[in-house]
KEKE-3310 file (N, C-alpha, C; in steps of 0.2 Angstrom, whole numbers, plus 5000, padded with zeros to 4 digits):
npx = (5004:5011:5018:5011:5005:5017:5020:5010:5010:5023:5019:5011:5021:5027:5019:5019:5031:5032:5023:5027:5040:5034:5028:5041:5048:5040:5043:5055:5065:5074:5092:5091:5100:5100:5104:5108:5111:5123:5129:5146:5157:5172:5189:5192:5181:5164:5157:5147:5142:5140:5130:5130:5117:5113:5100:5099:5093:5080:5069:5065:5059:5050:5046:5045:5050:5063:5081:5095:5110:5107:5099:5079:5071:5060:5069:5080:5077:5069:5079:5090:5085:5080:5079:5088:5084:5092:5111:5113:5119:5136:5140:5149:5156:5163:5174:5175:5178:5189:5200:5203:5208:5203:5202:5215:5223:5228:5242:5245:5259:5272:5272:5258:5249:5254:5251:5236:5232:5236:5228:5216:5217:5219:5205:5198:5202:5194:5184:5169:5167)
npy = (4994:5006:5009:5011:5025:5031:5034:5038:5051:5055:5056:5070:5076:5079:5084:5096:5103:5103:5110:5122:5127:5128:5140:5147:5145:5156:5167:5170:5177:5179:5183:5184:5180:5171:5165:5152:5146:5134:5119:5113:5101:5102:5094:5102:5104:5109:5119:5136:5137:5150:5146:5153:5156:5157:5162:5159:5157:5152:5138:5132:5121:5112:5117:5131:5138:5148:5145:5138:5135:5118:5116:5117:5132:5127:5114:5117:5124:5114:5108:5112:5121:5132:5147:5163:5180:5192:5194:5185:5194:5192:5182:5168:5164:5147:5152:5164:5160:5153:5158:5169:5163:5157:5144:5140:5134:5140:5143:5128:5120:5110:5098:5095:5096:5083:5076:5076:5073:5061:5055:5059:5050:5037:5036:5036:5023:5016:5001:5001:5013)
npz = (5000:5004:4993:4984:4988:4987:4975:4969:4975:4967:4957:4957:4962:4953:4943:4947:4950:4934:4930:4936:4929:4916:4919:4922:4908:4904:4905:4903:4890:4873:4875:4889:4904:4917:4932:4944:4959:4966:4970:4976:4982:4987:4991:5004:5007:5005:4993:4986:4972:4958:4944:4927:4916:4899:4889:4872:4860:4850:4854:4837:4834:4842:4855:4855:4863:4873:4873:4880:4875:4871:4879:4884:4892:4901:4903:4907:4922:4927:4930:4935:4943:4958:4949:4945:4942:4945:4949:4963:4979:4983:4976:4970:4951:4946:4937:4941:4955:4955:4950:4960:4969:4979:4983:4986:4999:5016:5022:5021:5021:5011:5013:5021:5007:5001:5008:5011:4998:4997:5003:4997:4985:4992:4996:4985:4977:4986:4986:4980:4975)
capx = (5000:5014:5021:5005:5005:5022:5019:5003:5015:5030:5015:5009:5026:5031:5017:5021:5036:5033:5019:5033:5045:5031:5028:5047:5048:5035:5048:5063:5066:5081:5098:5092:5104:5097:5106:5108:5118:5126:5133:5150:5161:5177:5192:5194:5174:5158:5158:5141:5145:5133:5131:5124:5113:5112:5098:5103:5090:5072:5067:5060:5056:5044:5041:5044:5053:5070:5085:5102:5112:5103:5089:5073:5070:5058:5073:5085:5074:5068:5087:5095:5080:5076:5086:5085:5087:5097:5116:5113:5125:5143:5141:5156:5154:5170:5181:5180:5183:5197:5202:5202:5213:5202:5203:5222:5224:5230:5246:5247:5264:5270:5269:5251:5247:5255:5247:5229:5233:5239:5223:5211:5222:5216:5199:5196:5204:5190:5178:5162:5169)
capy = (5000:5011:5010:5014:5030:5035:5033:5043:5057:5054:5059:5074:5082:5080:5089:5103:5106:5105:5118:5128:5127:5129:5146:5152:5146:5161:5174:5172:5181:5178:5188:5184:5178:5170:5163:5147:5141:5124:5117:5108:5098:5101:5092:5106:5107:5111:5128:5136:5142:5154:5147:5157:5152:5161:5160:5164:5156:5149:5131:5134:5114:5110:5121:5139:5143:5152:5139:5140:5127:5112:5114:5121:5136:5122:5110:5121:5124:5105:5103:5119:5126:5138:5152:5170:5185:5197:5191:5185:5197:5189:5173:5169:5159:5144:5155:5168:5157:5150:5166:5173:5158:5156:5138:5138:5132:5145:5140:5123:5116:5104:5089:5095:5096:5078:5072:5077:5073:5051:5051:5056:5043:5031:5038:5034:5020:5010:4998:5004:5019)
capz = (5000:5004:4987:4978:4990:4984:4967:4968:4977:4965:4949:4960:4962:4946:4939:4950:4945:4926:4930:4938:4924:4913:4920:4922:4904:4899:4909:4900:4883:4870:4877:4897:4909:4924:4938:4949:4963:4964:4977:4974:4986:4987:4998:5008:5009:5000:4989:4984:4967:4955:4937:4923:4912:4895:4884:4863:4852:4852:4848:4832:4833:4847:4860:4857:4873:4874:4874:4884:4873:4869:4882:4883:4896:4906:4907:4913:4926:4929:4930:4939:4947:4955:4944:4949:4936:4946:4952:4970:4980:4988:4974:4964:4947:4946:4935:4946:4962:4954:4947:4967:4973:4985:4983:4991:5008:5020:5028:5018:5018:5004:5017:5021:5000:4999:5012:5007:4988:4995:5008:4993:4982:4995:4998:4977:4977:4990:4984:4978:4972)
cpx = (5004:5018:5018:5004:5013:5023:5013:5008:5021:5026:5014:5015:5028:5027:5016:5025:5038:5027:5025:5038:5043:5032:5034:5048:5044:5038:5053:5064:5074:5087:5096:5096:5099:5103:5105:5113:5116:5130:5139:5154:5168:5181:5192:5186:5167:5159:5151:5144:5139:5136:5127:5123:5112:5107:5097:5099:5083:5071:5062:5056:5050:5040:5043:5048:5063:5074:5092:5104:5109:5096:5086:5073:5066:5062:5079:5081:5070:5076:5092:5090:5081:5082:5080:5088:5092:5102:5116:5120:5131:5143:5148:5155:5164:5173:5181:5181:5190:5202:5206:5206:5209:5202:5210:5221:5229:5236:5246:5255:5265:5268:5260:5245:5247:5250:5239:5229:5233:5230:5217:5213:5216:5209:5195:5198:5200:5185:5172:5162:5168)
cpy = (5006:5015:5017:5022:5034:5036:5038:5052:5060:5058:5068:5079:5082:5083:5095:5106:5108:5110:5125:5130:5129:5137:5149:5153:5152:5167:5173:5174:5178:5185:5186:5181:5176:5163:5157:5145:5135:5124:5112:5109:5099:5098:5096:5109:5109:5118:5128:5140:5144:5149:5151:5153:5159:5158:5165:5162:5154:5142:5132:5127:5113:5116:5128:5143:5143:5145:5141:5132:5123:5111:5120:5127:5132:5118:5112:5121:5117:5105:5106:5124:5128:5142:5159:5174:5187:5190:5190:5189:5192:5184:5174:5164:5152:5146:5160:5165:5155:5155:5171:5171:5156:5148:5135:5138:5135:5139:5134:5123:5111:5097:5090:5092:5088:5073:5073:5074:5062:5053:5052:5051:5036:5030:5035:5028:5012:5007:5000:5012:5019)
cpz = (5000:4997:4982:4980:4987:4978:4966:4969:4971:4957:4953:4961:4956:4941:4940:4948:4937:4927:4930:4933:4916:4912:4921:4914:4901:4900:4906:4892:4882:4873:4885:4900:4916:4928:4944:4953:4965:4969:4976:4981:4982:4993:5004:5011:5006:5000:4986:4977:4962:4949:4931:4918:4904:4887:4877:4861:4854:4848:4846:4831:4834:4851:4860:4861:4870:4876:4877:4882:4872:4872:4885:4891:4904:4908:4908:4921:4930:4934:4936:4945:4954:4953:4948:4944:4938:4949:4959:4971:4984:4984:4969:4958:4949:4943:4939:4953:4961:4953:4954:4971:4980:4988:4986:4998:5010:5024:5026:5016:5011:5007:5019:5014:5000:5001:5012:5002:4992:5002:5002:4986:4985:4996:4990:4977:4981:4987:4984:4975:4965)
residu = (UNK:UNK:UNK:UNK:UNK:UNK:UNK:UNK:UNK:UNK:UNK:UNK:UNK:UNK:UNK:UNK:UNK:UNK:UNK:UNK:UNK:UNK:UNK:UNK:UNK:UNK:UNK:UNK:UNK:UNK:UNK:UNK:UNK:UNK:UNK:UNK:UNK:UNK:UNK:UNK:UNK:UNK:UNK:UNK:UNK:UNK:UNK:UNK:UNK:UNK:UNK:UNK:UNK:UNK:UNK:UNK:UNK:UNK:UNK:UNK:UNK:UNK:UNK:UNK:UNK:UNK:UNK:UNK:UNK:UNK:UNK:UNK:UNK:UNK:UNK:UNK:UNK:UNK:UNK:UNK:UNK:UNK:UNK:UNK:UNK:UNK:UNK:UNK:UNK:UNK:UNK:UNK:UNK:UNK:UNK:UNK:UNK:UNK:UNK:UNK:UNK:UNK:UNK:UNK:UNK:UNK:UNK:UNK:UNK:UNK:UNK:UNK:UNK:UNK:UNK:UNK:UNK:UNK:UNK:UNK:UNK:UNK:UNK:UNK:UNK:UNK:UNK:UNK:UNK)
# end
């Protein structure tokens, strides 16, 4: 029984969200930029990073709607959601983190360096990886 109930749930959210996506798709025009942060892991610790989205052209195919690269306005959104026009303030995109150094380790030694560098070695190297 519990299945049938999560299955029921499993349709119900996923028609929400294609509404939602539906409706961002009707917001965005060719030439906009809109904005998401992503959350990446690094060794040193999760990084929230901004990515931009640029949408250049319109699917003349199917659906009409503003494209960023290969995919449609709704599946950017499915995929990156939620996006924000304006540039959230204090966000950094990955070239400009990397760009900012901010990814060096304060006071890292070269034996600190080595030493992180052979424990994710080992850390990759563990079954089920």
């Amino acid at each position: 029984m519990g299945r049938i109930f999560d299955a029921i749930n499993g349709v119900v959210g996923d028609a929400a969200a294609h509404r939602e996506a539906t409706r961002f798709a009707r917001q965005v025009r060719v030439g906009d930029v809109w904005y998401s942060v992503e959350r990446h892991t690094m060794p040193w610790g999760d990084v929230s990073l901004l990515h931009e989205h640029h949408f250049t052209k319109i699917d003349k195919l199917i659906s009409g709607q503003p494209m960023c690269g290969h995919r449609t306005a709704a599946a950017v959104w499915l995929a990156h959601g939620p996006l924000y026009k304006s540039r959230p303030p204090g966000m950094q995109t990955l070239d400009e983190y990397s760009d900012s150094g901010s990814w060096e380790l304060d006071g890292a030694t070269e034996e600190v360096v080595k030493r992180v560098k052979a424990q994710l070695l080992k850390d990759l190297a563990k079954p089920g990886r």
